[in-house]
C-alpha positions as CSV (number, residue, x, y, z in Angstrom):
1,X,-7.2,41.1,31.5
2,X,-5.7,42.9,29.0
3,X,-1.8,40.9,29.4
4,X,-4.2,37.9,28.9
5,X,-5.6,39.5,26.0
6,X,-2.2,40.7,24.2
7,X,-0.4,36.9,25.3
8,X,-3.5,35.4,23.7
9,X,-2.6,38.2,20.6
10,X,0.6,37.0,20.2
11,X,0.2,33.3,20.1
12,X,-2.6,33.5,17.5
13,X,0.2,35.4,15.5
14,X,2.8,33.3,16.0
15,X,-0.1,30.3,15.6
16,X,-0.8,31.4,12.0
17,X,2.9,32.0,10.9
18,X,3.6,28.1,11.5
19,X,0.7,27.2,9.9
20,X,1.3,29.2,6.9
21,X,4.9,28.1,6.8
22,X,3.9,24.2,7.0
23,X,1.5,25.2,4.1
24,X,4.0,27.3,1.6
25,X,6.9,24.1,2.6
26,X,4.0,21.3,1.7
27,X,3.2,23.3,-1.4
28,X,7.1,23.2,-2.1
29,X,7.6,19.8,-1.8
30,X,4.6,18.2,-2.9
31,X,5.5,16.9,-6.5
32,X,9.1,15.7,-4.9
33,X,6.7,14.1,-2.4
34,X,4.6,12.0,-5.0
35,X,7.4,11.3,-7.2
36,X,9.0,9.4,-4.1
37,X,6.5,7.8,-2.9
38,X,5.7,6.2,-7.1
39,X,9.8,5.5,-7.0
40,X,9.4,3.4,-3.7
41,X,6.3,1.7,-5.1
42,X,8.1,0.9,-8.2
43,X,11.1,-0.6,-6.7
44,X,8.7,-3.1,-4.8
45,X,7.5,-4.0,-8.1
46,X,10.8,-5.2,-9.0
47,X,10.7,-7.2,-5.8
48,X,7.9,-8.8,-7.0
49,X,8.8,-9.4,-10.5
50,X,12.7,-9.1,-10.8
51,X,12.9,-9.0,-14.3
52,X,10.9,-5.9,-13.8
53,X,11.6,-3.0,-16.7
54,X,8.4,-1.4,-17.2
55,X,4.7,-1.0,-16.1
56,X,1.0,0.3,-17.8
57,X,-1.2,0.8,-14.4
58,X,-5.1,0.5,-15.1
59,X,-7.2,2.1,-12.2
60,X,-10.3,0.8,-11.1
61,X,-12.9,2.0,-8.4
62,X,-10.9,0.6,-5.2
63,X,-8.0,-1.3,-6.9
64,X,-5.3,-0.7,-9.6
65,X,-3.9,-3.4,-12.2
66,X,-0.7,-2.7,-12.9
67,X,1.0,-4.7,-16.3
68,X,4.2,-5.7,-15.6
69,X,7.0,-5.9,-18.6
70,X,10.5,-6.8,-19.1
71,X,13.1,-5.4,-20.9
72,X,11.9,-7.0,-24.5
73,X,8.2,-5.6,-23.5
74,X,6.9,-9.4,-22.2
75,X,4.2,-9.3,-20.3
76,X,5.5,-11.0,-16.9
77,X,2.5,-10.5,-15.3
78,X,0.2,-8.0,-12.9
79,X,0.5,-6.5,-9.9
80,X,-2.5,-5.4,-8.2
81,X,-2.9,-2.6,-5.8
82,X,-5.7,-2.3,-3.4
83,X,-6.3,-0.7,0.4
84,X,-8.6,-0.8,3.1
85,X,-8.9,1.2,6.6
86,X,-9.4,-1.0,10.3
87,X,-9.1,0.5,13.7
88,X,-5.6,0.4,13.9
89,X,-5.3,2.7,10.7
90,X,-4.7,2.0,7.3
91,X,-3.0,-1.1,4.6
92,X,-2.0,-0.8,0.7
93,X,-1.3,-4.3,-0.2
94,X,0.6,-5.3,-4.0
95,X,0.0,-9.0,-5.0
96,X,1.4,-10.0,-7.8
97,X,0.2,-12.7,-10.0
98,X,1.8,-14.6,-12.8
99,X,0.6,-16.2,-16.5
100,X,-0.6,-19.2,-14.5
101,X,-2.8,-16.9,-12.3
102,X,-0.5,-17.9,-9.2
103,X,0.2,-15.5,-6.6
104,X,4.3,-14.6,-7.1
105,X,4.4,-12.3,-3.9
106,X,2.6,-9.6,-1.6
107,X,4.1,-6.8,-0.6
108,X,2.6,-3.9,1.3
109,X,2.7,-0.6,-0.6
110,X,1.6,1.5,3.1
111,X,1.1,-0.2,6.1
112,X,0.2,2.4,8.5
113,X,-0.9,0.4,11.7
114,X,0.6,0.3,15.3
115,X,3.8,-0.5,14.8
116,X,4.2,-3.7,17.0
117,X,1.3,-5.2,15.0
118,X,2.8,-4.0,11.8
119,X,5.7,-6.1,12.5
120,X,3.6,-8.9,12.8
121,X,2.5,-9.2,9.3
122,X,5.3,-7.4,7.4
123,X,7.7,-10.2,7.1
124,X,8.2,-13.1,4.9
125,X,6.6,-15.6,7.5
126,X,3.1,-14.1,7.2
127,X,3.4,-12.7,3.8
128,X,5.0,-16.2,2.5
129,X,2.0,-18.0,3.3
130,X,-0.1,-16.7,0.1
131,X,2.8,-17.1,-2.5
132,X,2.4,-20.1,-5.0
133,X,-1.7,-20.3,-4.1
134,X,-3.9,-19.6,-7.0
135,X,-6.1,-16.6,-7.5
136,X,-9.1,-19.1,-7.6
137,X,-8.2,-20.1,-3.9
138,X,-10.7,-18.8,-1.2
139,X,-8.3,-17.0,1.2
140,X,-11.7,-16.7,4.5
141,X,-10.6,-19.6,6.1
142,X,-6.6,-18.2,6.1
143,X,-4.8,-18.4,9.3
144,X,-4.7,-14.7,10.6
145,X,-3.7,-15.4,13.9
146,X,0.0,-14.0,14.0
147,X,-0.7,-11.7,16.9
148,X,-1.9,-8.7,15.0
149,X,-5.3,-10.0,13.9
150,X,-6.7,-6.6,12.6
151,X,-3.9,-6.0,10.6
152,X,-3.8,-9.8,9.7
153,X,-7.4,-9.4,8.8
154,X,-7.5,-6.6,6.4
155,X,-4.6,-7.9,4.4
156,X,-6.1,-10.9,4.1
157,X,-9.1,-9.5,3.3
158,X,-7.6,-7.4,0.5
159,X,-5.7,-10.5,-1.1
160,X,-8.9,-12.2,-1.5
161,X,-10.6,-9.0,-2.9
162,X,-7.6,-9.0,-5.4
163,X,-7.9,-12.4,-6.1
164,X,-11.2,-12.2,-6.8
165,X,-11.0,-9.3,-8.9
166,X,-8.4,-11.2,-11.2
167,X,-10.6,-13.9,-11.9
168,X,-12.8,-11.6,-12.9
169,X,-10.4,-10.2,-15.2
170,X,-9.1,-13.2,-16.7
């Protein structure tokens, strides 16, 4: 009883020493952490708007606008940033959206799903089917069957939440 007792001892040591290792190196690394993760964000910007130079982000409760400008400070347009949670986990989407409130492009900014669904919708063939459609569009009736219909779903879902947000906007 008492082996059990010390063995039990000495992994609640050891235990505690990892955790509080993982807690001082996360505490470390944090701000190199979020600056990453606002440098990968921003180079999908300039994937949506090449001519990308600068940006003014605007948060709002569930979605941020992000003004996109060029190198002579012209507004090329906005980039919209939005999430929701399914079953399979959770999706950031960026749409971008030009002068003529057209859709330019969506990108995903997370897409934390299983990754043989992820696949699915993270590619130009799904992704490519809201590009040139207006923000005034209804996106309910989109074709989400790709194979990954959750994670077809909520992006969807979240473009026409975006969309409908811009008009609102505009």
């Amino acid at each position: 009883m008492k082996n059990k007792l010390l063995i039990g001892l000495k992994l609640f040591v050891i235990a505690a020493l990892s955790g509080l290792a993982l807690y001082g190196v996360n505490e470390l690394t944090e701000d190199t952490i979020i600056e990453n993760r606002i440098k990968r964000e921003e180079a999908k910007y300039a994937l949506i708007f090449p001519d990308y130079y600068r940006n003014e982000k605007t948060p709002d409760e569930g979605i941020t606008q992000i003004a996109i400008y060029d190198e002579e400070d012209n507004l090329l347009g906005y980039i919209y940033s939005a999430g929701a949670n399914n079953d399979y986990g959770s999706i950031t989407v960026l749409v971008g959206v030009n002068d003529m409130n057209e859709i330019v492009k969506v990108e995903f900014a997370s897409l934390n799903q299983t990754p043989s669904y992820a696949s699915k919708v993270n590619n130009d063939s799904f992704l490519g089917r809201f590009v040139g459609n207006s923000t005034s569009d209804s996106y309910l009736d989109f074709d989400v069957k790709v194979g990954a219909t959750y994670s077809a779903t909520t992006t969807r879902d979240l473009v026409e939440f975006i969309s409908k947000y811009h008009e609102g906007v505009e």
